[in-house]
N, C-alpha and C positions, 0 to 999 in steps of 0.2 A: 481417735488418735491417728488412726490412718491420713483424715485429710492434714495434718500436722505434718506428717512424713512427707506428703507431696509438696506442700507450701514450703516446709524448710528444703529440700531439695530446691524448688524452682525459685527461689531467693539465694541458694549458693551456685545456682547457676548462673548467674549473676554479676555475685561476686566474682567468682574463681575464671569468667571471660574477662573479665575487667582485671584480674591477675595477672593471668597470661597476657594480656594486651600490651601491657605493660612492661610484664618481663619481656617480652617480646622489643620491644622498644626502647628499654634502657639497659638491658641483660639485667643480673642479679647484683645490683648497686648495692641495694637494703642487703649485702651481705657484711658491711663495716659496722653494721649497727651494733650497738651492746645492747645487754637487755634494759638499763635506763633511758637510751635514746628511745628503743622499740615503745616503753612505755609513757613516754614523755610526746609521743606522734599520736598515741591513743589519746593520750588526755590531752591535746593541743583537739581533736574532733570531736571527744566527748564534752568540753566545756564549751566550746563552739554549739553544739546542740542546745546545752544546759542556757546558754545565753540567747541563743535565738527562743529557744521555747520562754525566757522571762521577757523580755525584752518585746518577743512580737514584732520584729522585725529584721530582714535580713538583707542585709547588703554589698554581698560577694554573692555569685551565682551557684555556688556549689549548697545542693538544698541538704536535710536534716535528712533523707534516703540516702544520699549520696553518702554524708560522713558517717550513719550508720556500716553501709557498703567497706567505708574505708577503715573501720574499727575491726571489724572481721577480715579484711584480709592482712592489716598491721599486725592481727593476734594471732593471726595464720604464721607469718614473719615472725613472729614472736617463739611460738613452738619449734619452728622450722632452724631457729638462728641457737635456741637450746639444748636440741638434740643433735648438732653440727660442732656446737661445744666453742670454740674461739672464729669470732668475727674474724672476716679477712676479707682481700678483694677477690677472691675468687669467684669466676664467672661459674655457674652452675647451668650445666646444658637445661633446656625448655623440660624434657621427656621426665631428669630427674626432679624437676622445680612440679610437674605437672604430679606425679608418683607421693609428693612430700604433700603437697596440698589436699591429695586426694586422703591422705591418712590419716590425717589431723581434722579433718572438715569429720570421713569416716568415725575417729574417735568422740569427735565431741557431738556426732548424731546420736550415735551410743551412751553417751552420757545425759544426752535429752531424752533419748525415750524411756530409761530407766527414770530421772528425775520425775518425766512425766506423767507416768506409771504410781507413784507412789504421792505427787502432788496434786495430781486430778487435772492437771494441765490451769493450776491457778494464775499461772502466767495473762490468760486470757482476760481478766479482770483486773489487770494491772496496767496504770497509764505510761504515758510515753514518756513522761517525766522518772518516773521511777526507774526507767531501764536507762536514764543517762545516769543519774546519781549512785544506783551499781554498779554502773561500769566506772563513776569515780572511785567508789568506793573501793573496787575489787585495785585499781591499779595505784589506791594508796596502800593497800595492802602488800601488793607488791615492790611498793618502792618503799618498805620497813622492812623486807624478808631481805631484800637487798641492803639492807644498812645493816641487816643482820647476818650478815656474812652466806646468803642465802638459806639459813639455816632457818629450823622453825622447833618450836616443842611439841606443839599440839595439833597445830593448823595443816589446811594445804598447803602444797609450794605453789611456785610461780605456773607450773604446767595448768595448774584446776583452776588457778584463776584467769588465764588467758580462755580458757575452756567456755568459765561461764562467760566470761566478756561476747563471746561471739554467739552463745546461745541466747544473749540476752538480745545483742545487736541483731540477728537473727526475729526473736520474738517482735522486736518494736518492726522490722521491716514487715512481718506478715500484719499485724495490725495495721500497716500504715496503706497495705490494700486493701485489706480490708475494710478499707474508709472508716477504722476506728479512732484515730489518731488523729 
């Protein structure tokens, strides 16, 4: 599990420059979003995956790493726009956008290594396919807990499934150095 810890670190290191790059250059725009646009950006990348992987063929330049990349930091966005509570335009300084991402990336490494403690790190034997149709899966999920007044009876809320979305996006990027993918 150790080498799991370095590889997910050096895949959100990654992301979280491509974050910053970004906020850096358009400030904190993705602050108007509600939580159906945030999960409507995911599923607009994760079906794009879903299609290039049937399809076997790609013809925008933006590859299946890249929109991996961008499902983890829209679910970064995603947490980050939940716990800020109502969308607005406000511009949020770099240091604080850099503090929010670090906590959330934080929390949901904590939720992999426990998962991955008690799963055996099964993830490893699971194809690239499978970690896009989770991540449809998890954000139809979330767009029913949203019709449902964000309430739930049983299940997770919307935080545990942005969570998994990015440990999943996450899992298909180390596979995909790992020239398993």
């Amino acid at each position: 599990m150790i080498h799991t810890n370095i590889q997910f670190d050096e895949v959100v290191t990654t992301c979280k420059d491509i974050f910053i790059k970004k906020n850096t250059d358009y400030g904190t725009a993705w602050r108007v979003l509600r939580t159906i646009s945030v999960v409507d950006q995911i599923f607009i990348k994760a079906l794009r995956i879903r299609n290039i992987q049937d399809l076997q063929v790609q013809k925008v330049a933006d590859d299946i790493p890249s929109e991996f990349k961008g499902i983890i930091n829209y679910a970064i966005i995603g947490l980050i726009q939940l716990e800020l509570k109502n969308s607005s335009v406000e511009d949020l300084p770099i240091e604080q956008v850099n503090e929010l991402y670090d906590k959330y990336i934080l929390f949901a490494k904590e939720i992999m290594l426990h998962k991955n403690h008690d799963y055996g790190e099964a993830w490893r034997d699971m194809s690239q396919q499978s970690f896009a149709d989770l991540i449809l899966m998890k954000l139809l999920r979330i767009k029913q807990i949203i019709s449902n007044n964000n309430k739930t009876l049983i299940s997770e809320g919307i935080d545990a499934n942005y969570v998994d979305i990015i440990n999943y996006a996450i899992f298909a990027l180390i596979l995909i150095v790992e020239g398993k993918q």
